[in-house]
DRENDO-1510 file (C-alpha; in Angstrom, 1 decimal, always signed):
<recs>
REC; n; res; u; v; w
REC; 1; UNK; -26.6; -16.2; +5.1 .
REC; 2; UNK; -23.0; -16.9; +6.9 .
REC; 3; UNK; -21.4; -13.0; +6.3 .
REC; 4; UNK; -18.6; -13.3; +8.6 .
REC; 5; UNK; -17.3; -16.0; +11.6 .
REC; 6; UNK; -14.7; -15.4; +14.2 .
REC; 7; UNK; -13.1; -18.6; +16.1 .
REC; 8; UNK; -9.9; -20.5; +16.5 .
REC; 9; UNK; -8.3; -22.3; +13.6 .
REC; 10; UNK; -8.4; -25.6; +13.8 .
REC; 11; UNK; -6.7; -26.3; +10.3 .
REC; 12; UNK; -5.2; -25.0; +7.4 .
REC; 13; UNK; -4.4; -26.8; +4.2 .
REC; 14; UNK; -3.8; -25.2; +0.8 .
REC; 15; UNK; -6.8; -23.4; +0.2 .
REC; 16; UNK; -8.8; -24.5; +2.6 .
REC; 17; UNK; -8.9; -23.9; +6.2 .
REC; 18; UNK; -11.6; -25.1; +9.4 .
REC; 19; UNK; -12.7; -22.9; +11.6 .
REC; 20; UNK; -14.4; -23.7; +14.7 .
REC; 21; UNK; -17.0; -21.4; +15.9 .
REC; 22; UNK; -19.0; -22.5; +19.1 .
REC; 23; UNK; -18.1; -25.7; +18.7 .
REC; 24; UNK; -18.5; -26.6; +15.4 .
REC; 25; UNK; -15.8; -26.5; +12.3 .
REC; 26; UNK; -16.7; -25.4; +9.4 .
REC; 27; UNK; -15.0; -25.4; +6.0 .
REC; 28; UNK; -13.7; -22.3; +4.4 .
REC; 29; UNK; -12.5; -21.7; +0.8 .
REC; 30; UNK; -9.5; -18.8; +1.0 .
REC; 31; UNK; -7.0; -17.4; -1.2 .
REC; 32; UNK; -3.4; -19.1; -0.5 .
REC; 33; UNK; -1.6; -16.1; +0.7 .
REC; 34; UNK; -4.8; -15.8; +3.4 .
REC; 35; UNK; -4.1; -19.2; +4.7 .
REC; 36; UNK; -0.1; -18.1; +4.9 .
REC; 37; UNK; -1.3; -15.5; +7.6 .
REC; 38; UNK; -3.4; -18.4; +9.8 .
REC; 39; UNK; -2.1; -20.1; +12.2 .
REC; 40; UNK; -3.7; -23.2; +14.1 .
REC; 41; UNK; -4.8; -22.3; +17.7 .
REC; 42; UNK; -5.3; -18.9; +16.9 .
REC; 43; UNK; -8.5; -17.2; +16.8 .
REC; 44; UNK; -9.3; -15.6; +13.1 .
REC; 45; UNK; -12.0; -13.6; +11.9 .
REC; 46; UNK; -12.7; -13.5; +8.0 .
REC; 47; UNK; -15.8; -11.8; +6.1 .
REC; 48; UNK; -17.8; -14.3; +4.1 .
REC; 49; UNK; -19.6; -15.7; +1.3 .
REC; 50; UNK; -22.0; -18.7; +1.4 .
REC; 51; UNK; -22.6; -19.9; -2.3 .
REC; 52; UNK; -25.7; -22.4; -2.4 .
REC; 53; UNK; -26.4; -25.0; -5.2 .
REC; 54; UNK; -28.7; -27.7; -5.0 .
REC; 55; UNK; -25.9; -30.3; -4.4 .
REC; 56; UNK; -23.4; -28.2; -2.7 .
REC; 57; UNK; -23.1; -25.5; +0.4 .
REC; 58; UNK; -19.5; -23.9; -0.1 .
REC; 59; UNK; -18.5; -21.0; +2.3 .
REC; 60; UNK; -15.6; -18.7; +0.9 .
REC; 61; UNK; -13.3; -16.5; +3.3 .
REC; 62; UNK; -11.7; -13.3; +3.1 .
REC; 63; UNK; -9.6; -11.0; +5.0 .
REC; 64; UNK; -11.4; -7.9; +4.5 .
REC; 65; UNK; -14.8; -6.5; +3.2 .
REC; 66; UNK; -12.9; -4.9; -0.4 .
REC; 67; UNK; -11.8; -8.5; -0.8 .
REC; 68; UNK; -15.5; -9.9; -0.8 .
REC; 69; UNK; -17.0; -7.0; -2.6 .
REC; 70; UNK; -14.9; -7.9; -5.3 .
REC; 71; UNK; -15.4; -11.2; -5.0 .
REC; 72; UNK; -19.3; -10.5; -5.7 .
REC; 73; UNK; -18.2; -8.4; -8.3 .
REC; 74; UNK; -16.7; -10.7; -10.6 .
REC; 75; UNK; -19.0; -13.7; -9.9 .
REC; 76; UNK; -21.7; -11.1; -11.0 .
REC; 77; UNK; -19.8; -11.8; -14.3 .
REC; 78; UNK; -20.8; -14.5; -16.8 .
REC; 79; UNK; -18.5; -17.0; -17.0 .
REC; 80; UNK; -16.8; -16.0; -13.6 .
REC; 81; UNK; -17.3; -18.5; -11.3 .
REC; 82; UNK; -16.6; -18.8; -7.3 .
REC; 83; UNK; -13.6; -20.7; -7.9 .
REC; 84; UNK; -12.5; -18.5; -10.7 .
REC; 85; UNK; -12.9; -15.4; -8.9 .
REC; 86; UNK; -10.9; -16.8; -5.5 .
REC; 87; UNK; -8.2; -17.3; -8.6 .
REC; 88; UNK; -8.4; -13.5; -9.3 .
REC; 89; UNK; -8.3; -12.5; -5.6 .
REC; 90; UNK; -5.2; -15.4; -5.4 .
REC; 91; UNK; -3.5; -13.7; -8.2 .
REC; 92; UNK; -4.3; -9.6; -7.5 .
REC; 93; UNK; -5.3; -7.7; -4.1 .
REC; 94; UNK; -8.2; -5.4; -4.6 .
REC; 95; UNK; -6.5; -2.2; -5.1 .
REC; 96; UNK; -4.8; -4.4; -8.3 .
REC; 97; UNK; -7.9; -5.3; -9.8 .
REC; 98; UNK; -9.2; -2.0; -9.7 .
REC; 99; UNK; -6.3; -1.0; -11.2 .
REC; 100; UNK; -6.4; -3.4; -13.9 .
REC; 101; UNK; -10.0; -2.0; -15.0 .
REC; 102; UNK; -9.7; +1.2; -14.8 .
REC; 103; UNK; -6.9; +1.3; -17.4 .
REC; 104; UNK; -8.3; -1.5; -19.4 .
REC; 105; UNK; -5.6; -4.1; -18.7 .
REC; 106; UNK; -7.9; -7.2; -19.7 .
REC; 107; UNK; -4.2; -9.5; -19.7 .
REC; 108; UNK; -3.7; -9.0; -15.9 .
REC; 109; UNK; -6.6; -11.9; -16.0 .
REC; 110; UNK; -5.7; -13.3; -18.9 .
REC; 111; UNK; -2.9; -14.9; -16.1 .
REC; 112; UNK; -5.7; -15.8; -13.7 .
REC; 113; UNK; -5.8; -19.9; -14.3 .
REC; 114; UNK; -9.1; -20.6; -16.1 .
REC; 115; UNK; -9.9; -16.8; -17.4 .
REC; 116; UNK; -9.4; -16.8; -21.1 .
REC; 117; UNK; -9.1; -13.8; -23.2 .
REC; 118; UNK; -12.9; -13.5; -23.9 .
REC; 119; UNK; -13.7; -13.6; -20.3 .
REC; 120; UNK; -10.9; -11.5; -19.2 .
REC; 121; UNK; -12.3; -8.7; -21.5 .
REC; 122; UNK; -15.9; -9.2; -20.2 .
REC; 123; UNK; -14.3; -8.3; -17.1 .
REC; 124; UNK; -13.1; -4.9; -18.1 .
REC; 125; UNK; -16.8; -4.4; -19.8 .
REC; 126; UNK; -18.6; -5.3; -17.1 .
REC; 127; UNK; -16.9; -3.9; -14.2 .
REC; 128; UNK; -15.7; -0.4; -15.7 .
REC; 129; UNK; -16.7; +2.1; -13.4 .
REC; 130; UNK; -18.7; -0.1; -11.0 .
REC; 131; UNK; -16.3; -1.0; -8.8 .
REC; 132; UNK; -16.0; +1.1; -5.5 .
REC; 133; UNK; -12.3; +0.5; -4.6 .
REC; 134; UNK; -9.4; +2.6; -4.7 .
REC; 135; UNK; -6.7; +1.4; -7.4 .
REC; 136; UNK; -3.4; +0.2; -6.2 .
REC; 137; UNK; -1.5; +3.5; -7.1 .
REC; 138; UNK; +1.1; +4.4; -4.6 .
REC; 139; UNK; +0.8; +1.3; -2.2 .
REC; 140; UNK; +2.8; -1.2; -4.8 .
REC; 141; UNK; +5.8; -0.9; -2.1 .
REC; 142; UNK; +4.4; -1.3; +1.0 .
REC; 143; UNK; +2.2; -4.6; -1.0 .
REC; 144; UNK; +5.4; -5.8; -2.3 .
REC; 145; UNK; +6.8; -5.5; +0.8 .
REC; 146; UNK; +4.5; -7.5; +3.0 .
REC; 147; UNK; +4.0; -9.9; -0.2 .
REC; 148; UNK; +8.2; -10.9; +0.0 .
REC; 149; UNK; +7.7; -11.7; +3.7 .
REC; 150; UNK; +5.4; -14.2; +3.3 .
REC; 151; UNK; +7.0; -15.5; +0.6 .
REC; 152; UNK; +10.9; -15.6; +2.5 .
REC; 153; UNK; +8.6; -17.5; +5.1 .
REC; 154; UNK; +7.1; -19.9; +3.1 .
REC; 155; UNK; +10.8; -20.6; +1.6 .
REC; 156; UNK; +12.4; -21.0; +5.1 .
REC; 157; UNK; +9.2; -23.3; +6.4 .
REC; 158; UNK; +9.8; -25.4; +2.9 .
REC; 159; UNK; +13.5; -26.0; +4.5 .
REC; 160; UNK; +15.9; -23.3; +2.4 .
REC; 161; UNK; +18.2; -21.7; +4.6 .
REC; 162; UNK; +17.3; -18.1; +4.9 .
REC; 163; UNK; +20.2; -16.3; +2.8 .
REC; 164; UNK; +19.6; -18.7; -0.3 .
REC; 165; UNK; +15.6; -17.7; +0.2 .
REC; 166; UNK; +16.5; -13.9; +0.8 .
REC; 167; UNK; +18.6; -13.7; -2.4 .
REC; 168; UNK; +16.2; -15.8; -4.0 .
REC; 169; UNK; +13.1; -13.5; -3.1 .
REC; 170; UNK; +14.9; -10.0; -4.4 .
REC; 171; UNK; +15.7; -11.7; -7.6 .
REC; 172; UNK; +12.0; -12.7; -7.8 .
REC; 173; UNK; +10.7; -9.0; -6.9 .
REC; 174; UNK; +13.1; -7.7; -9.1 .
REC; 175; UNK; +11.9; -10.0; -12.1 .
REC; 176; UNK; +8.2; -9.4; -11.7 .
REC; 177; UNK; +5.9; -7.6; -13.1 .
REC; 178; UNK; +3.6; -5.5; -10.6 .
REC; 179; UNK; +0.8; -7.9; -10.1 .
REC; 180; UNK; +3.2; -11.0; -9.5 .
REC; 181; UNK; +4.8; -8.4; -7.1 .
REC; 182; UNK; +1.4; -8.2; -5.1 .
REC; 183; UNK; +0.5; -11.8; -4.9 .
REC; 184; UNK; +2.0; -14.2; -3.0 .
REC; 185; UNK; +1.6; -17.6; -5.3 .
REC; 186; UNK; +2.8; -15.9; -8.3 .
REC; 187; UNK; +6.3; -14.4; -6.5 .
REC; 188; UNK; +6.2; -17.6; -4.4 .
REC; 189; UNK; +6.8; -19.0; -8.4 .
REC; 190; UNK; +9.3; -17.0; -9.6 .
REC; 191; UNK; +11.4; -17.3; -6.2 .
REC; 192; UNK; +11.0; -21.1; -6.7 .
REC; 193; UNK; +12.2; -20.9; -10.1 .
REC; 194; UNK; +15.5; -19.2; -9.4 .
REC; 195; UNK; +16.4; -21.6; -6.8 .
REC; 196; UNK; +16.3; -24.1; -9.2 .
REC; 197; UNK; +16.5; -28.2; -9.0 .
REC; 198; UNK; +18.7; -27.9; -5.5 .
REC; 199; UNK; +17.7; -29.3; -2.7 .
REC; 200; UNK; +16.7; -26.9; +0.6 .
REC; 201; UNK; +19.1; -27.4; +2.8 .
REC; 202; UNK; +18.9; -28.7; +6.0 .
REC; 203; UNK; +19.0; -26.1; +8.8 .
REC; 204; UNK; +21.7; -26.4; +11.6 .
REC; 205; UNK; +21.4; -29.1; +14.0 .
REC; 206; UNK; +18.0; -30.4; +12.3 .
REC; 207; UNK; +17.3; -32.8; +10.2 .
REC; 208; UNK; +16.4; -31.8; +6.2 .
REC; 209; UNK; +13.3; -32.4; +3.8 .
REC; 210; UNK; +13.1; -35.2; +1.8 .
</recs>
């Protein structure tokens, strides 16, 4: 069993980044705002889970040890699947989820891509109570904060200049409801959203996105 790596980062791409550890790269499954905090050449260190089928070895990453406990957690549920629990963990931070289930709030996964409302609920059922983290009470500002970074970063790297992304980004926090706050694809969304069909603009002296 792979429970953790540490070595350079060869590659990042969506969800997926490679990580080569003595010598050999190796394929990890993370959560999108995780591969916003890689960069390639330098070294990383994730905890990890190695899911074996008959057909298949996948090996999923994560920044911290609450992140993979409840990642175990909800693929412990039926009808939660590897991929369907990255989606949770891609949505909410750990502090959110346990949030979410201690006060019964089954539609914070009903917004999870491929959760439905039975599943969501199964969720609350199974998990109530079994989950050792601490909720996310009192750390939504210094989440929200670190969340809109990445996100103004992402905006800037897609080519917006950095005011239209700034303004953008405190409509977007302002807008959101406290688990879009906390995650960055959701606020990366709604920042999207209110820039609208325009083009990013080109930044001074270089030459813009197509």
């Amino acid at each position: 069993m792979i429970s953790s790596l540490r070595g350079t980062v060869l590659a990042v791409a969506g969800t997926t980044a490679v990580i080569e550890v003595g010598g050999v790269g190796l394929s990890v499954q993370i959560t999108p705002q995780h591969a916003l905090a890689l960069r390639v050449g330098a070294e990383a260190r994730l905890r990890t889970a190695l899911i074996v089928r008959e057909d298949d070895l996948s090996l999923f990453g994560f920044t911290d040890a609450d992140e993979l406990t409840v990642f175990d957690a909800l693929r412990g549920v039926t009808g939660v699947g590897p991929k369907s629990a990255m989606g949770v963990l891609a949505a909410m931070n750990p502090g959110q989820i346990a949030q979410a289930i201690a006060t019964d709030d089954d539609g914070a996964f009903r917004k999870v891509s491929g959760i439905g409302p039975k599943t969501a609920k199964l969720i609350i059922l199974s998990l109530a109570g079994k989950l050792a983290i601490a909720p996310a009470v009192g750390r939504t500002a210094a989440a929200t904060g670190s969340v809109s970074d990445s996100v103004l970063a992402a905006l800037v790297g897609l080519g917006w200049n950095e005011r239209a992304a700034v303004a953008a980004v405190e409509e977007a926090v302002a807008g959101a409801t406290e688990a879009e706050r906390g995650a960055v694809p959701a606020l990366l969304r709604l920042a999207l959203t209110r820039l609208g069909p325009a083009q990013p603009q080109p930044a001074a002296g270089g030459a813009g996105r197509e």
